[in-house]
N, C-alpha and C positions, 0 to 999 in steps of 0.2 A: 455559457459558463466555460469557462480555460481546463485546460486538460490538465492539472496540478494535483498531482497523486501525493498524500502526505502517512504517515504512519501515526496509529494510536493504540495505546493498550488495548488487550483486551482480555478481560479477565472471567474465566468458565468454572471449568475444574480445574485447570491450571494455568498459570500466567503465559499468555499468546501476544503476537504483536500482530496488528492488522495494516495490511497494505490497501488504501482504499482511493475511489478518485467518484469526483461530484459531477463530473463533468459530464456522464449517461453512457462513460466506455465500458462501463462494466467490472471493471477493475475490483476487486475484492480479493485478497488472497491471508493466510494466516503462515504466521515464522513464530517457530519456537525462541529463535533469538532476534534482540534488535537491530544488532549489527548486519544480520539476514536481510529484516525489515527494510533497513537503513536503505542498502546494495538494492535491494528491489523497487523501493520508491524511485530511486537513484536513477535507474535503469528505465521504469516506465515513464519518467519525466521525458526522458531523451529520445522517446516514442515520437513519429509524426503524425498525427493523426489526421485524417482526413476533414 
């Protein structure tokens, strides 16, 4: 599977944005804002993974 990190709601006690990737890096992180979110997806795409 591709290392292709994307952002999805994620809704608790209060609205969270999830930074997540399928790819088995591990990647999971939570942003209060999207634009956070956004920057952060952003940023682990441009990761090189092994």
């Amino acid at each position: 599977m591709a290392h292709e990190p994307y952002v999805l709601p994620f809704v608790d006690v209060a609205q969270e944005w999830v930074v997540r990737c399928d790819c088995g890096c591990g990647l999971l992180e939570r942003y209060q804002q999207k634009d956070d979110a956004d920057e952060a997806a952003k940023a682990a795409a441009e990761v090189q993974l092994p």
